[in-house]
DRENVEXBA-145321 format. One line per 3 residues: number of its first residue (from 1); their letters; for each residue x, y, z of C-alpha. Coordinates in pm, whole numbers, plus 50000, padded with zeros to 5 digits. Example, Ala and Ser with C-alpha at 12.3 -4.5 7.8 and 13.67 -1.06 7.14 Angstrom:
1) as) 51230 49550 50780 | 51367 49894 50714
! end
This chain:
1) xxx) 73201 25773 65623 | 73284 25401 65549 | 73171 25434 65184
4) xxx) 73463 25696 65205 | 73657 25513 65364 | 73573 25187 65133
7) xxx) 73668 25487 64854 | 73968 25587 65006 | 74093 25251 65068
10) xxx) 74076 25153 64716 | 74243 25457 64600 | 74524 25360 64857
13) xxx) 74486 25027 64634 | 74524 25166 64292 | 74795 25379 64451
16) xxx) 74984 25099 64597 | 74958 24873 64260 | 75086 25178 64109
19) xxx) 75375 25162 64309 | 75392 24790 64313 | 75395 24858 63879
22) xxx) 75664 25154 63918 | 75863 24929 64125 | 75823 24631 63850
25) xxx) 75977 24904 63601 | 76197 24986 63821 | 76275 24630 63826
28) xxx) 76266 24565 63434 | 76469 24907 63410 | 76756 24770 63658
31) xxx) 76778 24427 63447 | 76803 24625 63095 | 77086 24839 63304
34) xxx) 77210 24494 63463 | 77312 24391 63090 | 77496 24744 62989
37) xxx) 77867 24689 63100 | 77967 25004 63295 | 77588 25127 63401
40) xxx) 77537 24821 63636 | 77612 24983 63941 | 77415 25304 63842
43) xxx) 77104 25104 63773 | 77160 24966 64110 | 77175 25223 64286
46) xxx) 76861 25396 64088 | 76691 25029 64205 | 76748 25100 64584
49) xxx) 76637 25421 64544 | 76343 25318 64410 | 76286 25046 64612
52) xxx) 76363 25311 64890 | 76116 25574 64722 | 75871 25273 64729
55) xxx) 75909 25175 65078 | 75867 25558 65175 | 75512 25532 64959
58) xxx) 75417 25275 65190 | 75520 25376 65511 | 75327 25701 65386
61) xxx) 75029 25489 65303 | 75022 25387 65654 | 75079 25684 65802
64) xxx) 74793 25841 65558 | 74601 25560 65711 | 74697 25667 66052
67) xxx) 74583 25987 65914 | 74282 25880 65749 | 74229 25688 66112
70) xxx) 74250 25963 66331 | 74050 26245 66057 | 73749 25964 66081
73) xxx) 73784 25960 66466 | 73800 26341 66468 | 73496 26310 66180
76) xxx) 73262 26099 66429 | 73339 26311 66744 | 73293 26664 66525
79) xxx) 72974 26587 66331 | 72946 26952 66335 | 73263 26932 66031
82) xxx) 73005 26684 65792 | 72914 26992 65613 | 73263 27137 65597
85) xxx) 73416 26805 65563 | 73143 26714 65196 | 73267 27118 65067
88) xxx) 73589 27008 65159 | 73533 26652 64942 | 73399 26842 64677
91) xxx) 73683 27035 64621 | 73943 26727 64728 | 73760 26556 64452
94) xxx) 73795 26813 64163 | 74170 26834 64319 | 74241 26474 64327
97) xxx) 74060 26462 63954 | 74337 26690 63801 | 74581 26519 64020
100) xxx) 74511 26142 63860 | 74514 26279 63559 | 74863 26461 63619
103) xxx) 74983 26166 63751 | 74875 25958 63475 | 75013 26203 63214
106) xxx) 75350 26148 63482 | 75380 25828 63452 | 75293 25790 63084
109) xxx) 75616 26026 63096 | 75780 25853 63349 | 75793 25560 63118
112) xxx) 75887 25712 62827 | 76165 25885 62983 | 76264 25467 63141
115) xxx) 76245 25364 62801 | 76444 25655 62641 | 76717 25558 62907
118) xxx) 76706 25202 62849 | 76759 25254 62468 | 77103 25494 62603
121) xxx) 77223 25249 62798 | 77185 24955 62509 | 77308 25243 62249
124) xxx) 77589 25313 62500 | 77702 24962 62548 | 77686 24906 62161
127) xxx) 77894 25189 62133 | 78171 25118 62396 | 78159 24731 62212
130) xxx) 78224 24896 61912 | 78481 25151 62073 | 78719 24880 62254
133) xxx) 78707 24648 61906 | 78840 24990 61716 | 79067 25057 62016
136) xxx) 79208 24696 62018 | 79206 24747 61605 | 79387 25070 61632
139) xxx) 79639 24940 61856 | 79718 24662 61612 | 79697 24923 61298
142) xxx) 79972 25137 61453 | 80207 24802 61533 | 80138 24691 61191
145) xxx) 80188 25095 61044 | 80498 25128 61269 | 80679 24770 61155
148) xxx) 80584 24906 60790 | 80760 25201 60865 | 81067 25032 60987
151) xxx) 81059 24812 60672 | 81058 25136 60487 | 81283 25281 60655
154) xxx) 81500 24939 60666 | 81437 24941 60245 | 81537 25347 60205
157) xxx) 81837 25285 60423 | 81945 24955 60208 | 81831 25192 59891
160) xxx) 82067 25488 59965 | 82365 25200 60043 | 82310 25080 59720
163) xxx) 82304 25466 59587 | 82586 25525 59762 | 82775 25195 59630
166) xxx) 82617 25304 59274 | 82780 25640 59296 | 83129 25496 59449
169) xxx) 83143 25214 59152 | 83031 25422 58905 | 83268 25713 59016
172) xxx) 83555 25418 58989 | 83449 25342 58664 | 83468 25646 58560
175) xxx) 83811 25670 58683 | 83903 25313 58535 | 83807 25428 58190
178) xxx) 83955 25765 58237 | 84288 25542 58345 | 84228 25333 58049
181) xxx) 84205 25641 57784 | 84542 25766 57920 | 84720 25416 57962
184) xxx) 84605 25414 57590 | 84753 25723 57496 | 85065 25619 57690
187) xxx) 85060 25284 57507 | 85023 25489 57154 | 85244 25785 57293
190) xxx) 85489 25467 57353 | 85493 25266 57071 | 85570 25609 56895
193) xxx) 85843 25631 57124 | 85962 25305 57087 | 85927 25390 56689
196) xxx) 86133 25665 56723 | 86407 25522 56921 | 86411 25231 56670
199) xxx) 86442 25514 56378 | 86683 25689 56545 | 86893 25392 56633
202) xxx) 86867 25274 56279 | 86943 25643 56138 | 87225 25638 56443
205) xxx) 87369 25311 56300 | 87375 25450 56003 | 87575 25746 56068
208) xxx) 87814 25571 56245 | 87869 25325 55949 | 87957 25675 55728
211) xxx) 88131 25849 56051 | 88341 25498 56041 | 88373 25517 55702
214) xxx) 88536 25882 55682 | 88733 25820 55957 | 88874 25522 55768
217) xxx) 88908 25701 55453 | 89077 25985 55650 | 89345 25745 55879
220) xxx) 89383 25582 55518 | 89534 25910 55368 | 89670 26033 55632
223) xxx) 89862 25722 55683 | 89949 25764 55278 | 90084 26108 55332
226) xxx) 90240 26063 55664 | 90386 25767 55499 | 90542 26020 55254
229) xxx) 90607 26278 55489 | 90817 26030 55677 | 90970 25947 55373
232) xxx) 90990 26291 55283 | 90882 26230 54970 | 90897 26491 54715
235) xxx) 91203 26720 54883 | 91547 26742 54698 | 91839 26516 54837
238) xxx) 91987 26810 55003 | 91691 26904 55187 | 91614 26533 55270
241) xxx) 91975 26438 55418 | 91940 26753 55648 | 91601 26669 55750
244) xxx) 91676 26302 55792 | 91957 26427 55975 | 91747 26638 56230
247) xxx) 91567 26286 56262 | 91807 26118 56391 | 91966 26341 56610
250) xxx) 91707 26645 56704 | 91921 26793 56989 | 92219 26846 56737
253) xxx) 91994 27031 56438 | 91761 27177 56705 | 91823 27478 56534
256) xxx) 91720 27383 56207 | 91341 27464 56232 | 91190 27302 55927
259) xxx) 91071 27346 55563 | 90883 27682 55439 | 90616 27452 55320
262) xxx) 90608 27276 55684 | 90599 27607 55878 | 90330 27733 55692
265) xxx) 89936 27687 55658 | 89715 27833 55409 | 89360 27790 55293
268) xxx) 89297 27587 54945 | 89166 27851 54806 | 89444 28037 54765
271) xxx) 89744 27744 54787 | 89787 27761 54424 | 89880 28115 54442
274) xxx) 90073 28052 54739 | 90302 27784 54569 | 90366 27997 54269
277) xxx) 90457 28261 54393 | 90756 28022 54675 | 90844 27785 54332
280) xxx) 91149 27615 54452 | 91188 27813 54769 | 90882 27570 54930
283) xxx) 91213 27346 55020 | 91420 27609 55144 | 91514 27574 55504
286) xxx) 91503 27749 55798 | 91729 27804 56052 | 91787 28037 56351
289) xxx) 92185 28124 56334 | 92448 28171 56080 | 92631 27912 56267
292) xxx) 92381 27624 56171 | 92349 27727 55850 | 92717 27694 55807
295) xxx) 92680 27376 55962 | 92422 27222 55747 | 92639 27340 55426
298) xxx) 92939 27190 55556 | 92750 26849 55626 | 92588 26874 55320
301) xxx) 92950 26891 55143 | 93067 26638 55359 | 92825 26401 55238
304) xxx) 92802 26545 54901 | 92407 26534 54879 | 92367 26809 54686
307) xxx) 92260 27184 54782 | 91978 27387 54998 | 91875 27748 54989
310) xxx) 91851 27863 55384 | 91670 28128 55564 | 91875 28246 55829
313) xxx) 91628 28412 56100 | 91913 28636 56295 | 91966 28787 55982
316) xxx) 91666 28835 55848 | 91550 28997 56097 | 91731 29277 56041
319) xxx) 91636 29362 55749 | 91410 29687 55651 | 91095 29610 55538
322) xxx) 90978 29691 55160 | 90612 29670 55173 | 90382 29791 54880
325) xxx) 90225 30129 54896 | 89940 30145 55098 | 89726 30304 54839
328) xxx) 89700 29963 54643 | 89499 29804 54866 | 89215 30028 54831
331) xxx) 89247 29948 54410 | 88958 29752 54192 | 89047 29406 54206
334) xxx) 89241 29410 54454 | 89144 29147 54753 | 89450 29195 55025
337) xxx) 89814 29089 55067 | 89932 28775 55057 | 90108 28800 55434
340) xxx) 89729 28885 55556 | 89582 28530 55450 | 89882 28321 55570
343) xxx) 89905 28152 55918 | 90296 28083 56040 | 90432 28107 56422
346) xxx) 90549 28485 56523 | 90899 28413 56528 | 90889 28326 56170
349) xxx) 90704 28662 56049 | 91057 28785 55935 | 91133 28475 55666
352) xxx) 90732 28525 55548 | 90752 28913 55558 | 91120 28851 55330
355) xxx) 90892 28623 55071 | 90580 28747 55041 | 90622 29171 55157
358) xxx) 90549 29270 54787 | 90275 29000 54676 | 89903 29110 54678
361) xxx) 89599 28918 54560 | 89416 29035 54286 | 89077 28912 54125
364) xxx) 89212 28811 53812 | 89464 28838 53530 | 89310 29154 53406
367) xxx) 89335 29359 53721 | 89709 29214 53714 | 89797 29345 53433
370) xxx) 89648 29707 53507 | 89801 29703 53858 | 90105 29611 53752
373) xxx) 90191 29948 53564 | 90077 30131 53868 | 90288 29936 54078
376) xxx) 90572 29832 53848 | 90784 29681 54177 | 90482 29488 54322
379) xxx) 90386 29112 54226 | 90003 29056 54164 | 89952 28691 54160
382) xxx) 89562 28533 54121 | 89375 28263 54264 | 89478 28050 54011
385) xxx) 89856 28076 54064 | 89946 28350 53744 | 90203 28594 53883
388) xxx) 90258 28944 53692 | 90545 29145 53886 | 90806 29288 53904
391) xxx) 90706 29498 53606 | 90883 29236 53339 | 90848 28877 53514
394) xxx) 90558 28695 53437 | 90478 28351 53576 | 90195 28189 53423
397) xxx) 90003 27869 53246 | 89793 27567 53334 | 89777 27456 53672
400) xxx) 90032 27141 53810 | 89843 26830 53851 | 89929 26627 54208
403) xxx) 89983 26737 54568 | 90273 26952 54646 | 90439 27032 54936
406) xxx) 90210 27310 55048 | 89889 27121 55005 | 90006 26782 55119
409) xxx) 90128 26934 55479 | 89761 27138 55451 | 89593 26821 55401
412) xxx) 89752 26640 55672 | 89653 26919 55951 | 89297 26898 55780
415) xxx) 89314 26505 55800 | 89424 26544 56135 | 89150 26793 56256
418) xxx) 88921 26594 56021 | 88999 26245 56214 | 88964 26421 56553
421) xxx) 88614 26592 56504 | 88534 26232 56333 | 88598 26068 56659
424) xxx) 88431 26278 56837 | 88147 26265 56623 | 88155 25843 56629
427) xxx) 88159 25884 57038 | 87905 26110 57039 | 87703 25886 56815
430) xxx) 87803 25561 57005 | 87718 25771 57330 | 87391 25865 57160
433) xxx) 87313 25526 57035 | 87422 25376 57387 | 87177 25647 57537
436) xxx) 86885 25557 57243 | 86900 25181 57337 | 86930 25291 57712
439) xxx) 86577 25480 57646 | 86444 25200 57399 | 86469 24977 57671
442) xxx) 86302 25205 57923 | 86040 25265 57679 | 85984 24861 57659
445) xxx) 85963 24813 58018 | 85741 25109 58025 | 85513 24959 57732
448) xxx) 85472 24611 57901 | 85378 24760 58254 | 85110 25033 58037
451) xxx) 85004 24689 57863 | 84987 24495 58179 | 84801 24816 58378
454) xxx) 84558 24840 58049 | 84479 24440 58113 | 84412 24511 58454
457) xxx) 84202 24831 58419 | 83985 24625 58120 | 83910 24336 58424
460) xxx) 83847 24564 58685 | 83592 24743 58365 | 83450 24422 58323
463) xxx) 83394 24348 58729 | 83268 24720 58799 | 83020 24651 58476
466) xxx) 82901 24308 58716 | 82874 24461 59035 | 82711 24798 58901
469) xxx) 82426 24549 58720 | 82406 24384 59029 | 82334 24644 59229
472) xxx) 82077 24805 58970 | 81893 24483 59014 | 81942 24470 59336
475) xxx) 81803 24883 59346 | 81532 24789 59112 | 81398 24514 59353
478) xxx) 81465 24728 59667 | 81222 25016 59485 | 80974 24798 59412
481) xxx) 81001 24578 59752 | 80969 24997 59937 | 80703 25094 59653
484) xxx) 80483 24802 59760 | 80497 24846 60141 | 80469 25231 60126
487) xxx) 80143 25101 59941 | 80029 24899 60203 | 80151 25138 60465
490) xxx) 79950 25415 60336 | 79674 25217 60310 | 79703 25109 60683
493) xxx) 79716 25483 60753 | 79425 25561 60555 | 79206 25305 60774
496) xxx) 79391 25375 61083 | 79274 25772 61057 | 78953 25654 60942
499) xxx) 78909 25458 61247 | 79088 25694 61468 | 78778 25899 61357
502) xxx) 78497 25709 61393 | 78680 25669 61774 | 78634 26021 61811
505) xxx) 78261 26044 61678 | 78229 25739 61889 | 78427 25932 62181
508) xxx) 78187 26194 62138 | 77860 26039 62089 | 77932 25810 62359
511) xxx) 78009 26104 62564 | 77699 26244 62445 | 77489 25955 62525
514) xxx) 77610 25935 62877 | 77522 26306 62878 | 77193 26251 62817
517) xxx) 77183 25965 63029 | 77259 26145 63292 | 76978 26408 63208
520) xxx) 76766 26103 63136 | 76819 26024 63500 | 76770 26338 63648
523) xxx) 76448 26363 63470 | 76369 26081 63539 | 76416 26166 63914
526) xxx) 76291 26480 63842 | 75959 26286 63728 | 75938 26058 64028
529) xxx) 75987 26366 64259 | 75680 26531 64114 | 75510 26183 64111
532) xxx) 75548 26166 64470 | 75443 26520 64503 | 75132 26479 64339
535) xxx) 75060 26151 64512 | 75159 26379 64828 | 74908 26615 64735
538) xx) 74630 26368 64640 | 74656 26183 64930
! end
């Protein structure tokens, strides 16, 4: 029994330096854990419950020893149990064989499993090291990424100013030259203008110096012949010494109306005619009573000036008229009556009806002739001034150089007309020429300020030119300034996801780790549990 006892007690040894060398790696595991950051406390606690686990081995030893103590005292008073008590050894020994060797294949476990957790822990640690440096990196990545973006965003903002600018300046442009083309066309249009006026001043000028010179031409005859109308050049000195008379004193030869070739108007194509057919009676006079006629004839015998033939209108206007036939106005040749183409105030129609009531107008000295055997009693006189008629009389021959009566009182009513519609003309042409130089001028002050808004268009082409090369520059180096930090930006990005992922595998491996960790430790205390167990059921 003490050789058993001797036996038992140094199993109780070998136990207890067992537990003295699980609670030395218990020890060496709780420093390793001591230098892992956040596992300190765990390790601690595992410590204590070693320690604890260790302190419960011992107080087991002893009470195994109480045990042991009070089976040996129970084994000397029973010596009847020796025999039961050596089958029982037997047995306990093969038991407490396969238990050693269990709880050496334990703790050969048991320390692999320490080891596998130290290596976690370290790996852990080295991993959380490596996960705060990203972490502190990252955070400095994104500051860095987000300033870059800013600057971008700074650089695009400045970029679509400048656009913007670009597009305004070059829009002005645009418009300048546009302003330019058409003050250039309004220069040329202008100048043109301003050509024009000075032609048509020049040609104006110039038709005023003829206009002036017709008109003097014009008052120059007319003075000549009113000079000899005044005169009364021309008239016999009966005719003149009544006339002069009526002169002098109008109210007393009111009645006297005038001269046949005063009171009547006819064209020059046909005043040659005219005046052969009147001959002398162009100077006879006419008057409206019998009264004045006597009155002229006795002043004319008075003052012994010679005689007049007189028209006397009361009278003649009872007289029947002794027109043509009809029917020879519709003959070849023949162009109309003489009364037809003559222009004389109403009241006189009966002393022109007396002269001319059988003269027609015929084409020419041929047709006279013909005519006048149709129409023995009716004069045919042409445009040339040859009379045939009555059937007998014939006045013909070459036609009278000078101006007679007839034409010289035609030419002064065309003089006069002429002079008016010449004045007329030279104020319209003065008014013109006024208005010309009115618009030359306008056209002057309108080239100078089209001259003066071409200057300033060409300096504001030359500034917008400056300020749009500016601003390309200015684009060019704002592009390559954005180019260059959306370079760098990117490439901050690129290592900022790349680190944001190894933070995640780290994320997750640590995770992992402390996973198995944490089965590590349950194992673990799943190992010293079934350590204590077996050294439960060898003891």
């Amino acid at each position: 029994q003490r050789a058993q006892l001797n036996e038992i007690d140094e199993e109780l040894a070998a136990i207890r330096e067992q537990a003295y060398k699980a609670g030395s790696e218990v020890e060496v595991t709780v420093g390793r854990m001591d230098g892992a950051r956040r596992h300190k406390g765990m390790l601690e606690d595992q410590k204590k419950r070693n320690e604890q686990e260790v302190v419960e081995s011992l107080n087991r030893i002893e009470q195994l020893k109480v045990w042991v103590k009070e089976r040996l005292q129970l084994l000397r008073s029973k010596e009847v149990q020796k025999k039961e008590k050596d089958a029982l050894k037997t047995e306990l020994d093969g038991k407490l064989k396969a238990i050693e060797e269990e709880l050496s294949t334990k703790n050969k476990d048991l320390e692999n499993k320490n080891v596998a957790a130290i290596d976690l822990v370290t790996q852990a640690a080295q991993m959380k090291a490596e996960l705060e440096s990203l972490k502190s990196q990252d955070e400095e990545t994104s500051r860095r990424v987000m300033d870059l973006g800013a600057q971008v965003e700074r650089l695009q903002q400045e970029i679509t100013r400048a656009d913007g600018r670009l597009a305004e300046l070059q829009s002005e442009k645009k418009k300048a030259q546009e302003d330019e083309a058409q003050a250039d066309e309004n220069i040329l249009r202008l100048q043109s203008g301003l050509s024009a006026h000075e032609t048509q001043i020049e040609e104006t000028n110039n038709q005023l110096k003829l206009l002036n010179n017709r008109y003097s031409e014009a008052r120059s005859r007319l003075g000549v012949l009113e000079e000899l109308q005044n005169k009364l050049t021309g008239y016999d000195s009966g005719v003149k010494t009544i006339l002069q008379a009526r002169q002098a004193e109008p109210l007393m030869w009111q009645e006297v109306l005038g001269v046949v070739a005063d009171l009547l108007f006819v064209d020059q194509q046909h005043e040659t005619a005219v005046e052969t057919l009147l001959g002398s009676q162009l100077q006879s006079l006419v008057v409206q009573t019998r009264a004045m006629a006597q009155k002229v004839v006795a002043y004319l015998k008075a003052e012994g000036q010679g005689k007049v033939t007189l028209f006397v209108l009361e009278d003649l206007v009872n007289l029947e008229k002794q027109s043509f036939p009809e029917k020879v106005l519709t003959e070849s040749g023949v162009e109309g009556s003489v009364l037809s183409l003559l222009k004389f105030d109403a009241k006189l129609e009966p002393v022109y009806r007396h002269l001319f009531e059988q003269d027609i107008f015929v084409a020419d000295w041929a047709a006279a002739e013909r005519l006048s055997l149709l129409y023995p009693r009716t004069r045919f006189v042409t445009k040339e001034g040859d009379r045939l008629g009555p059937l007998g009389c014939v006045k013909a021959g070459s036609v009278s150089s000078g101006v007679s009566l007839l034409g010289r009182h035609r030419e002064m009513t065309e003089l006069s007309d002429n002079i008016k519609a010449v004045e007329g003309q030279i104020q319209q042409s003065e008014s013109a020429l006024g208005e010309t130089k009115r618009q030359r001028k306008e056209t002057e002050d309108q080239l100078l300020a089209g001259e003066t808004r071409r200057q300033q268009l060409k300096i504001r082409l030359a500034e917008l030119e400056k300020e749009i090369t500016q601003l390309n520059e200015t684009l060019a180096r704002l592009k390559v300034e954005k180019a260059a930090e959306e370079k760098e930006k990117n490439t901050l990005e690129e290592h900022w996801n790349a680190d944001k992922t190894r933070i995640q595998e780290l994320s997750q491996l640590l995770s992992q780790s402390e996973q198995a960790h944490h089965l590590t430790q349950e194992e673990i205390t799943e190992a010293r549990r079934n350590l204590q167990d077996l050294q439960t059921r060898k003891e």
